[in-house]
MARRO-826478 format. One line per 8 residues: their letters; for each residue x, z, y of N, C-alpha, C. Coordinates in steps of 0.001 Angstrom, whole numbers, plus 524288, in hexadecimal, padded with zeros to 5 digits. Each point is the difference from the previous one (the first is absolute). Layout:
// residues N
A) X/Z/Y/X/Z/Y/X/Z/Y; ... .
//
This chain:
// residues 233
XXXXXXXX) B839B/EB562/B8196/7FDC4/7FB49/80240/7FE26/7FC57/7FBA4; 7FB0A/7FD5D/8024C/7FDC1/7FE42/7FA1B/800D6/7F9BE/80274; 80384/7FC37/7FC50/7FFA2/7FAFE/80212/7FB28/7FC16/7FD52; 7FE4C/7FC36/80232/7FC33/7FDD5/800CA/80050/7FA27/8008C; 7FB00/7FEB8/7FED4/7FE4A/7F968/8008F/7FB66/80075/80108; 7FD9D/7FAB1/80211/7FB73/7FF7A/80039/7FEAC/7F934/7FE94; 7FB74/7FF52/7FD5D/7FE50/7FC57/7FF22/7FAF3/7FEFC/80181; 7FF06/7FA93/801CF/7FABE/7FF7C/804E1/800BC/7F8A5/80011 .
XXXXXXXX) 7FB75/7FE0A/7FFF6/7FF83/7FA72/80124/7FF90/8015C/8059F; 7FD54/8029B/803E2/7FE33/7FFD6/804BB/803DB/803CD/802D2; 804C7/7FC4D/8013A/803D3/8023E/80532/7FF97/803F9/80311; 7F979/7FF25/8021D/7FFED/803A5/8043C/7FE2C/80561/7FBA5; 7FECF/80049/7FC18/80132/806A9/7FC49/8038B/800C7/7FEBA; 8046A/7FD9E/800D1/8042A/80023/7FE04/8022F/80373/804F1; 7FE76/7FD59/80558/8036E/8008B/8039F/7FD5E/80631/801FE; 7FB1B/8018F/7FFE1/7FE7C/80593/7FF16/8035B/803BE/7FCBD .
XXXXXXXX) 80073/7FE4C/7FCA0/80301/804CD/7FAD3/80560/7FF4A/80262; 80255/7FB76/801E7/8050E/801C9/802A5/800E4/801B9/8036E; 7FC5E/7FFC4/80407/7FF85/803B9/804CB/7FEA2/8063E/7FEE2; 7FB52/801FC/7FB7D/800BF/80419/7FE54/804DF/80277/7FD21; 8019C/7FC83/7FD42/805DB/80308/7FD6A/80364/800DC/80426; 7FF3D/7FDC8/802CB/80660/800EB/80511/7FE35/80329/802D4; 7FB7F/80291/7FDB8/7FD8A/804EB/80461/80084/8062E/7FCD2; 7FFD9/7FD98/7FABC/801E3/804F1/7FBE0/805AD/801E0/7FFD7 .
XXXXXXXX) 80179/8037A/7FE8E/803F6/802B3/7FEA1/801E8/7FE7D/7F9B0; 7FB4D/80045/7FD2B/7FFBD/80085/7FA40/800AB/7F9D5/7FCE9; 7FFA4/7FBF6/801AB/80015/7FA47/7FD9E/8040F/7FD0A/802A0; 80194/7FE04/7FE19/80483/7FB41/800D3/7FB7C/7FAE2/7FDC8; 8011B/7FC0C/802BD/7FD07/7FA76/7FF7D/80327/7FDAA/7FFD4; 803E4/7FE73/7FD66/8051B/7FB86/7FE17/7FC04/7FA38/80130; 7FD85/7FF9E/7FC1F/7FD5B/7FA99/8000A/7FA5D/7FE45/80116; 7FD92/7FC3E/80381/7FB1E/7FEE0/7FE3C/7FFEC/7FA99/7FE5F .
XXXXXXXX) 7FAA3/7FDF9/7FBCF/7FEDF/7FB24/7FEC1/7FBC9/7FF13/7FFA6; 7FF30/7FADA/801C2/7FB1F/7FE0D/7FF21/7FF14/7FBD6/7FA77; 80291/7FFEC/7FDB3/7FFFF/7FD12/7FB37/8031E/80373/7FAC0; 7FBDA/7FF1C/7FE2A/800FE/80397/7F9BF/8063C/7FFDE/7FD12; 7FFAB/7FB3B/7FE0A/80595/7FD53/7FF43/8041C/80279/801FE; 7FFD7/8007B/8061D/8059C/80198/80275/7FFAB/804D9/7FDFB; 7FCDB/803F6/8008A/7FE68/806A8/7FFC0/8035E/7FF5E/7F990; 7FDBD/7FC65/7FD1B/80164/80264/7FB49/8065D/7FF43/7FEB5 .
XXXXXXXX) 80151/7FB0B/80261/8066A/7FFF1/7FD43/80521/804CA/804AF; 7FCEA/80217/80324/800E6/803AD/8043D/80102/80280/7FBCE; 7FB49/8027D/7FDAB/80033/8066C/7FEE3/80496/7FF33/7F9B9; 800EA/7FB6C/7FE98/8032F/80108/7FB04/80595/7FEF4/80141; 8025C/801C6/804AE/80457/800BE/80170/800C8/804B2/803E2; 7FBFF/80136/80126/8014B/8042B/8057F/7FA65/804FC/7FDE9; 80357/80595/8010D/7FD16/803B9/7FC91/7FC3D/80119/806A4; 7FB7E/80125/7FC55/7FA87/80129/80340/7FCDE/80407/7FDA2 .
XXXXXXXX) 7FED0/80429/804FA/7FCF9/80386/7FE3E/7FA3E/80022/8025C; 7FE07/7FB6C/801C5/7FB6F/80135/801A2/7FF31/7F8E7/80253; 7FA3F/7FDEB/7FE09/7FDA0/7FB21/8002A/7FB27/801A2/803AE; 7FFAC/7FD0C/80504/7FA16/80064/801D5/7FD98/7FA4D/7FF2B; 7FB81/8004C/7FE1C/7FF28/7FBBD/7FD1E/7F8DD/7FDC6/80160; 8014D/7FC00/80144/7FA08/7FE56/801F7/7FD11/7FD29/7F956; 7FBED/80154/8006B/7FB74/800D3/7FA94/80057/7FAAA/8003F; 7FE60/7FC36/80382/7FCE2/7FAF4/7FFE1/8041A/7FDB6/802AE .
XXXXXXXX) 804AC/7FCAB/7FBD3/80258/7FA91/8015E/7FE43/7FBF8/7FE43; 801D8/7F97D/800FA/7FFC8/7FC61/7FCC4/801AF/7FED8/7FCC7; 80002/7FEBC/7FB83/803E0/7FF39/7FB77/80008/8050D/7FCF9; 8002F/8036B/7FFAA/800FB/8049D/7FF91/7FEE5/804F5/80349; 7FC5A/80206/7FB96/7FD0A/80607/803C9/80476/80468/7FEB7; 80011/80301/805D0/803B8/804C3/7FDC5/800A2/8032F/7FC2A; 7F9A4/80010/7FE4C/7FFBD/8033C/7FA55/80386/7FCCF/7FB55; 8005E/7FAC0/7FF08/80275/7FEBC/7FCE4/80584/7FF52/8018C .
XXXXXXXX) 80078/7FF74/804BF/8083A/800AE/801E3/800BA/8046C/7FDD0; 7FE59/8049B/801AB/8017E/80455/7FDB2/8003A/802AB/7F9A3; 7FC66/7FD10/7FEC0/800D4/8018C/7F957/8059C/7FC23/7FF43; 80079/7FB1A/803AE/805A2/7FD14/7FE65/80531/8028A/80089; 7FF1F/804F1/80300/80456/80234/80276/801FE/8062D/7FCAA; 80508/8017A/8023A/800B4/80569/7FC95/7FBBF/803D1/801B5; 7FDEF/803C4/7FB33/7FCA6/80438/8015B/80256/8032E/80392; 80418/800AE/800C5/802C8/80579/802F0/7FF4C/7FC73/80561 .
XXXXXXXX) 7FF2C/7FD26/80096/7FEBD/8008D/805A4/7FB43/8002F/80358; 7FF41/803DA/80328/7FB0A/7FFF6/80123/7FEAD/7FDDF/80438; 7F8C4/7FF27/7FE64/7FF0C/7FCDC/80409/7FB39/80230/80390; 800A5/7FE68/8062C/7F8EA/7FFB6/801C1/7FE48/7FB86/8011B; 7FBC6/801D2/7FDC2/7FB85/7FA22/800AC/7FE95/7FE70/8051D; 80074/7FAE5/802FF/7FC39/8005A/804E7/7FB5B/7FBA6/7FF3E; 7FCFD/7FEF7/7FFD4/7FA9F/7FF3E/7FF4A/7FBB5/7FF10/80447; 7FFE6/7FB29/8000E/7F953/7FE4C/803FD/7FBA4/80293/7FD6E .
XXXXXXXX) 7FFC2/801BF/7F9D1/7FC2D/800FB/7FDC2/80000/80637/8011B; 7FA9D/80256/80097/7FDA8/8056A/7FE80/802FE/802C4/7FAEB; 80088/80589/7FE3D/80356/80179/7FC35/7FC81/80036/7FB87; 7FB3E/7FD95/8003B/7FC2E/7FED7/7FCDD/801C7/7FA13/7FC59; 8023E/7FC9D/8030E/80285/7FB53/7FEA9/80346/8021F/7FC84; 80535/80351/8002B/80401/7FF90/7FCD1/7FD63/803DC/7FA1E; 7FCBD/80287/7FEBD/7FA0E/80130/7FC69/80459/7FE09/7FBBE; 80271/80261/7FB9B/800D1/7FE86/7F879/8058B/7FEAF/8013E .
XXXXXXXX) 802B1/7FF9A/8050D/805F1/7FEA1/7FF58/80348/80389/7FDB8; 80119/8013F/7FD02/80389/804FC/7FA11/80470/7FF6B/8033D; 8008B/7FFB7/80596/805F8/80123/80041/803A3/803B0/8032D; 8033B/80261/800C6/802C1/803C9/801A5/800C0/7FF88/8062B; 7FDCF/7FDF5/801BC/7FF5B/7FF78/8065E/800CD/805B5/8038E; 80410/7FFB4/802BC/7FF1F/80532/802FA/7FC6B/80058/8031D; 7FD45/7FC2E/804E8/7FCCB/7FF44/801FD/7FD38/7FC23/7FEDF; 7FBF2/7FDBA/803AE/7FBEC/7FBD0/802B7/7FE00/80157/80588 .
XXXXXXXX) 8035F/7FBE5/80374/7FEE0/7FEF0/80433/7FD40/7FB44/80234; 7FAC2/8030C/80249/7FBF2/7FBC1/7FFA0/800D2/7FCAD/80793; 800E4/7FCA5/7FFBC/80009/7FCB1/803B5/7FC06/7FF3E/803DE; 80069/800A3/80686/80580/80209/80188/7FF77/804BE/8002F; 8049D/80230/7FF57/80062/80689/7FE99/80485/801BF/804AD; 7FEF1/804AF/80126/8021D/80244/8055D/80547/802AF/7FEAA; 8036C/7FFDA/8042D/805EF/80341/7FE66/7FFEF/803C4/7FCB2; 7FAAE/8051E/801B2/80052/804D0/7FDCB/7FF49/7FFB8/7F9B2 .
XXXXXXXX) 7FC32/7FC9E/7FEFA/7FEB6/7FF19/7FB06/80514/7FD40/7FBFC; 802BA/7FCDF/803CE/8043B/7FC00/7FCE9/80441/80681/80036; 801CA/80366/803A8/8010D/803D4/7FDD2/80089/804CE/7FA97; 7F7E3/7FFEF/80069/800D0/801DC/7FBDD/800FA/7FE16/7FBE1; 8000A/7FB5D/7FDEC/801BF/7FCF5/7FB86/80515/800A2/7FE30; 80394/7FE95/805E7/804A4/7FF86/7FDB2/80183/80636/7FE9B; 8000B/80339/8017D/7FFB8/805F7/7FFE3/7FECE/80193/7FA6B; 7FAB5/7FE41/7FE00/80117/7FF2C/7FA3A/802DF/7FE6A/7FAAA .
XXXXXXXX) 80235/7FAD6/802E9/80405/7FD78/7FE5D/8052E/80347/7FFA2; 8015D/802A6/804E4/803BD/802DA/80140/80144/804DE/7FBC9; 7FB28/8026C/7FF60/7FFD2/80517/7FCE4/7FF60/7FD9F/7F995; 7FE69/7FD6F/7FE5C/7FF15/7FD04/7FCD0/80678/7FCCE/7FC1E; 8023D/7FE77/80530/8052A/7FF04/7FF48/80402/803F2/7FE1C; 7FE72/80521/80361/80369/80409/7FFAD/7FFD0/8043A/7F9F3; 7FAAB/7FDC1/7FDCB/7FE9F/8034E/7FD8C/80272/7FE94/7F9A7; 7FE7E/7F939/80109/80241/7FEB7/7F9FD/807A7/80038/80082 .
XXXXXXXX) 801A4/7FF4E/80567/80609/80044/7FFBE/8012E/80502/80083; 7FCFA/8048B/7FFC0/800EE/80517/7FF70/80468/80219/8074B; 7FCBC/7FC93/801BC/80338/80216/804FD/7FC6A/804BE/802F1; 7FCE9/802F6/7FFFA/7FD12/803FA/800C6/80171/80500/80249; 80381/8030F/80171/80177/80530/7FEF7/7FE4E/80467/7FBE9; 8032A/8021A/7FE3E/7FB60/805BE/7FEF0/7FE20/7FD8D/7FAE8; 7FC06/802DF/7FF8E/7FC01/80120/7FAF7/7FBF0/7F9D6/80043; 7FFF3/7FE84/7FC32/7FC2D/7FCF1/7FFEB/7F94D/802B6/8026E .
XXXXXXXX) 7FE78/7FBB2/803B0/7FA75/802AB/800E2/7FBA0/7FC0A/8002E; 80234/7FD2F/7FD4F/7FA01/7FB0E/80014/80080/7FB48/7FB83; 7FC75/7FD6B/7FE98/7FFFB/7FE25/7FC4B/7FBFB/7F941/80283; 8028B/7FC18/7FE38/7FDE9/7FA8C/802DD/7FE6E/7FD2E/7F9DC; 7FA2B/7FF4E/8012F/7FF7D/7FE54/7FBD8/7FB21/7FADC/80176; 7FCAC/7FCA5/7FD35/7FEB1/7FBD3/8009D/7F773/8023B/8014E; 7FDBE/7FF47/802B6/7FBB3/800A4/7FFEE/7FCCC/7FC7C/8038B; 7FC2A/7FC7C/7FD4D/7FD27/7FC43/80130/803B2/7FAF2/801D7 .
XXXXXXXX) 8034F/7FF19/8056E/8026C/7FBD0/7FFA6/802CF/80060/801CF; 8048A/80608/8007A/804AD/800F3/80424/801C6/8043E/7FD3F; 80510/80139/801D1/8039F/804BF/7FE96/7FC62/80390/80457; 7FF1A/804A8/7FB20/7FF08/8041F/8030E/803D8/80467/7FEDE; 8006E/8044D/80502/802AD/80480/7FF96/7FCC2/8042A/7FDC4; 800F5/803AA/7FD40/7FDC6/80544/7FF42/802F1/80361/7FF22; 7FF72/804BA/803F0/803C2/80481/7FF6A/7FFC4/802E2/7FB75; 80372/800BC/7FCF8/7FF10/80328/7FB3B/7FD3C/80644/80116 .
XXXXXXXX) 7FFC4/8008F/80331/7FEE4/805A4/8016D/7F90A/7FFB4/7FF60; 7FD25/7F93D/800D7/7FA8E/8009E/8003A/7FD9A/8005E/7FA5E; 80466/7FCC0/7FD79/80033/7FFD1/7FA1F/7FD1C/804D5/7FD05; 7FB0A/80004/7FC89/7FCBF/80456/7FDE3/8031F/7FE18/7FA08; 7FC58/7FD36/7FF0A/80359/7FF7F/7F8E4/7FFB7/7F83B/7FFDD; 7FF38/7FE32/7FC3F/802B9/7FBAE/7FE6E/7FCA7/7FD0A/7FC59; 7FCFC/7FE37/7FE9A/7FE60/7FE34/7FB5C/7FF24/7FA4E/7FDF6; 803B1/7FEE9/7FC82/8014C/7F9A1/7FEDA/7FA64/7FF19/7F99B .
XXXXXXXX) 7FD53/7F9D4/803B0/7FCAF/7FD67/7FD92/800ED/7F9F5/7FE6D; 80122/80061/7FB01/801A3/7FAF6/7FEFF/80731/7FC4A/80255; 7FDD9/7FCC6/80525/80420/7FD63/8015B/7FF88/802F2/80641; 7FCA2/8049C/80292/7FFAC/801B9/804BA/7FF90/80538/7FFBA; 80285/801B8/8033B/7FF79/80587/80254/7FC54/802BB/80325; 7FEC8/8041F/80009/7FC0D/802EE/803F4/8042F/8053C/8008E; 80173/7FEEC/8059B/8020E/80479/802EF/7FD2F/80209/80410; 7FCBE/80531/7FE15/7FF17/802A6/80203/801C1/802C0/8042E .
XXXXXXXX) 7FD22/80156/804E1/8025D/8035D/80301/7FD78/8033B/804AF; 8020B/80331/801A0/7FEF7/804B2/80161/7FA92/8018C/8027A; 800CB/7FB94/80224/7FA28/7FDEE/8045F/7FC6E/80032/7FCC1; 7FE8E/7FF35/7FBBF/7FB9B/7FF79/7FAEE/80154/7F8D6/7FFFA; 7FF94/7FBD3/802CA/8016B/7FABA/7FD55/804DB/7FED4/7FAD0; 7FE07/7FBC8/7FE3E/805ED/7FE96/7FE53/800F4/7FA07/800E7; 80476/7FF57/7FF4F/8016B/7F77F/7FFFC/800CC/7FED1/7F9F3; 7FE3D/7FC12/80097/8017F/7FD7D/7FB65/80388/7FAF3/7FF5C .
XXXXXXXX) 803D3/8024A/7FD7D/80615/7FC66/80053/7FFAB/7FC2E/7FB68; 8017C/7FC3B/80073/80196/7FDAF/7F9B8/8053A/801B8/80040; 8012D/8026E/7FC08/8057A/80188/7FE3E/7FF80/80375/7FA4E; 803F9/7FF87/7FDED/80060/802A1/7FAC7/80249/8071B/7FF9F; 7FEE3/80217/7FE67/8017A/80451/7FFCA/805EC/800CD/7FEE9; 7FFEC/7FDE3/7FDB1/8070C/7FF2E/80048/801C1/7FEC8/8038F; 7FE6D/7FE6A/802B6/80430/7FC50/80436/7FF6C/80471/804A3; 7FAED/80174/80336/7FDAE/804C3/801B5/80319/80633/7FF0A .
XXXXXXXX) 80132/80024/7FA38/80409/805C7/7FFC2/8061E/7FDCC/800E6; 80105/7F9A2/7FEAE/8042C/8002A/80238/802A7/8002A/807AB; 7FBC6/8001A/801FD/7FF8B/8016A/8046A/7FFD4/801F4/80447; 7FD41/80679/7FD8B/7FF2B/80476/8009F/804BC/8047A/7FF3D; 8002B/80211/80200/80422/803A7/80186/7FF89/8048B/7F9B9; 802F4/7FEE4/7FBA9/7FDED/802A1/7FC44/800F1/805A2/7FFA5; 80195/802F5/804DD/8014B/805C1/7FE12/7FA66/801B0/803D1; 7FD0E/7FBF1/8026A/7FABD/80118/801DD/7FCA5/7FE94/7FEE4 .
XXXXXXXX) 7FD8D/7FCE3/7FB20/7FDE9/7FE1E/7FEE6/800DC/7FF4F/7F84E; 7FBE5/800BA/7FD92/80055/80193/7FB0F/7FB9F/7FBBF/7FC78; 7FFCD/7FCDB/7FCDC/7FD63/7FF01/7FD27/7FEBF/8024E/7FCA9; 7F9C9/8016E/7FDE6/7FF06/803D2/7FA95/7FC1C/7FED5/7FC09; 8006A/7FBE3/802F1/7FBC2/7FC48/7FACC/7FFC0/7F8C7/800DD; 7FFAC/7FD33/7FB93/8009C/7FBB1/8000A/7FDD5/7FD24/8067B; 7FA9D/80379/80073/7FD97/7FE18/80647/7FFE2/802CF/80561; 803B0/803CF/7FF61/8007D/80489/80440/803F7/7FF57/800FB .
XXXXXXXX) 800AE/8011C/80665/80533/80025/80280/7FE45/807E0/80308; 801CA/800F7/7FF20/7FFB6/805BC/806C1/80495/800B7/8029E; 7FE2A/80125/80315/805D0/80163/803B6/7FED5/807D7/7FF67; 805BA/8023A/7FDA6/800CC/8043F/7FEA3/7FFED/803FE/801F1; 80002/7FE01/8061A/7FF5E/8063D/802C8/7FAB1/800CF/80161; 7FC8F/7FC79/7FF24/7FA4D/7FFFC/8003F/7FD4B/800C6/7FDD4; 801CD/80318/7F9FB/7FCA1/8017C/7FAA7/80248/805B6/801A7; 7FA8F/80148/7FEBD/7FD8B/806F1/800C3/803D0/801A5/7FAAA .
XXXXXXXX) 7FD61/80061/7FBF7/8007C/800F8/7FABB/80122/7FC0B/7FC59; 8012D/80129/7FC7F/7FF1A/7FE61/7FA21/7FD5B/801E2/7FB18; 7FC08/7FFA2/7FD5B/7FCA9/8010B/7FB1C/7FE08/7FE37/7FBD0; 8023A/8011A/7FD01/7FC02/7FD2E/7FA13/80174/7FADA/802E4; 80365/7FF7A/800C2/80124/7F837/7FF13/7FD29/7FD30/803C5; 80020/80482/8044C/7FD3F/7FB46/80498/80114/8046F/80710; 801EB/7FA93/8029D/80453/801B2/80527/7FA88/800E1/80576; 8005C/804BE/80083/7FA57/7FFF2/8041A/803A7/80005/80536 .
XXXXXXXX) 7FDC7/7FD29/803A9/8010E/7FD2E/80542/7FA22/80143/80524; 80025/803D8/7FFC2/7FBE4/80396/803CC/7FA6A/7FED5/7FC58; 7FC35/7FDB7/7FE11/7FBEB/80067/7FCD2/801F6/7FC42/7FD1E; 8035C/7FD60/80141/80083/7FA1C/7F90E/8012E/80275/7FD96; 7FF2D/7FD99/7FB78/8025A/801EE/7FB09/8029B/7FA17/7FC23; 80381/7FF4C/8002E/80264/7FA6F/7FE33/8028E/802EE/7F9F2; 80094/7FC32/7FE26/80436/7FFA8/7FB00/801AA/80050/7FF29; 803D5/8034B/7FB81/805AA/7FEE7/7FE1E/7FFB4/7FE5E/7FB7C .
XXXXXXXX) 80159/7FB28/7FE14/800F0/7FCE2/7FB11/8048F/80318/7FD2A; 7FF32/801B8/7F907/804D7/80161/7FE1A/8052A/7FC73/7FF73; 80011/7FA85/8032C/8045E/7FDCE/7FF5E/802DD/801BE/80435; 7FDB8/80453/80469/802B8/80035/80543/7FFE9/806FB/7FECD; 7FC4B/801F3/7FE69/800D4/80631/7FE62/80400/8036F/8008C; 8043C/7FF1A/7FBB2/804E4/802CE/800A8/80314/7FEF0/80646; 7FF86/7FBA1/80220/803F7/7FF29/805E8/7FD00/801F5/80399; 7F96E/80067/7FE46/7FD68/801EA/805CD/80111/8064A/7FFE1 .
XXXXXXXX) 7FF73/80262/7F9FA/80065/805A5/7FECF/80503/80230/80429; 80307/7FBC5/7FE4C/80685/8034A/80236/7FFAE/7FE36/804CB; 7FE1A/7FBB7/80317/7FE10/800DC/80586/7FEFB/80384/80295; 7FB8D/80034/7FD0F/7FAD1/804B7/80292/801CF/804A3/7FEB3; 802DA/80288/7FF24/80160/80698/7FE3A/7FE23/802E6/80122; 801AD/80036/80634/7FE89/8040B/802B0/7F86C/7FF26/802B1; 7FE4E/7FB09/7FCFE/7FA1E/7FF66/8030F/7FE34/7FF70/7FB26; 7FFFD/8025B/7FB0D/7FDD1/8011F/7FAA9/7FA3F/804EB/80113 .
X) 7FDA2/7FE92/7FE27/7FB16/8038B/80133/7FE57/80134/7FA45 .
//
């Protein structure tokens, strides 16, 4: 159960999101507020895993409550504005719910939230099978299974995948292999990630993945060699 707040100048959105939570299974709604102030000396005594948070207050816009608040808690946005409005916000938002928005939709949000929750507290079953990472202005999911290869540019990623698209994450490559399930997933060069059961071969220093042909840097050489053994060509 994921517990919850909501913050809203306008009562009657407030009084929507509490009528939807008491219709979910998945959210607990402990508190709502209509004033910033209260929300904030709330959350530094009582632990919270999830902020629904309206974009446009007085005094204070949600985008800046929330940079005031701990990162680990996540939030959805709700918004009078188009998702064109929230356009350059750098922040870890699980959703944006654009106003007024219907049960099914306030569903799928929290549902995100839910899996999202489960994923960084490792409550999951089984094998890891997905990976939540940041693209354009929300946590997105991607199953590792769509995952083709990996390739880090600068301060962003391009994860490729299966479909022929890829997303582009800001995240560091480091942080990305710390992530990833490493007995499935292999780094072999300063800008390559592959996932291992998806390389055909290995040759002359480069991992073919049905026609790619990617890289192996000699700083990764010897660990990909003893990887790859049995897919040495």
């Amino acid at each position: 159960m994921i517990n919850a707040i909501a913050l809203d100048d306008e009562p009657l959105a407030l009084e929507i999101i509490k009528n939807f939570c008491n219709r979910t299974n998945d959210v607990t709604l402990l508190r709502t507020f209509t004033k910033a102030q209260l929300a904030h000396d709330y959350l530094k005594d009582n632990p919270v895993d999830l902020i629904f948070l309206d974009i446009n207050m007085p005094g204070i816009s949600g985008i800046d409550f929330y940079k005031s608040i701990s990162p680990e808690i996540m939030a959805i946005f709700t918004t009078g504005y188009s998702e064109y409005a929230v356009e350059g916000f750098n922040l870890n938002a699980v959703d944006y719910l654009l106003k007024p928005f219907e049960y099914e939709r306030f569903v799928k949000a929290v549902e995100k939230a839910k899996e999202y929750h489960n994923f960084v507290h490792k409550k999951n079953p089984g094998a890891q099978q997905y990976l939540f990472v940041k693209v354009d202005y929300s946590i997105t999911k991607i199953l590792l299974d769509d995952i083709l290869y990996i390739e880090g540019q600068d301060n962003y990623l391009k994860i490729y995948l299966t479909n022929g698209k890829y997303m582009l994450v800001r995240m560091s490559m480091k942080t990305i292999c710390q992530q990833l399930p490493e007995n499935d997933f292999l780094r072999i060069h300063r800008s390559y990630i592959v996932p291992f059961r998806k390389v055909d071969f290995v040759r002359n220093k480069i991992a073919h993945i049905g026609k790619l042909e990617i890289p192996i840097s000699a700083q990764y050489h010897d660990e990909v060699m003893a990887r790859f053994g049995d897919k040495k060509a």
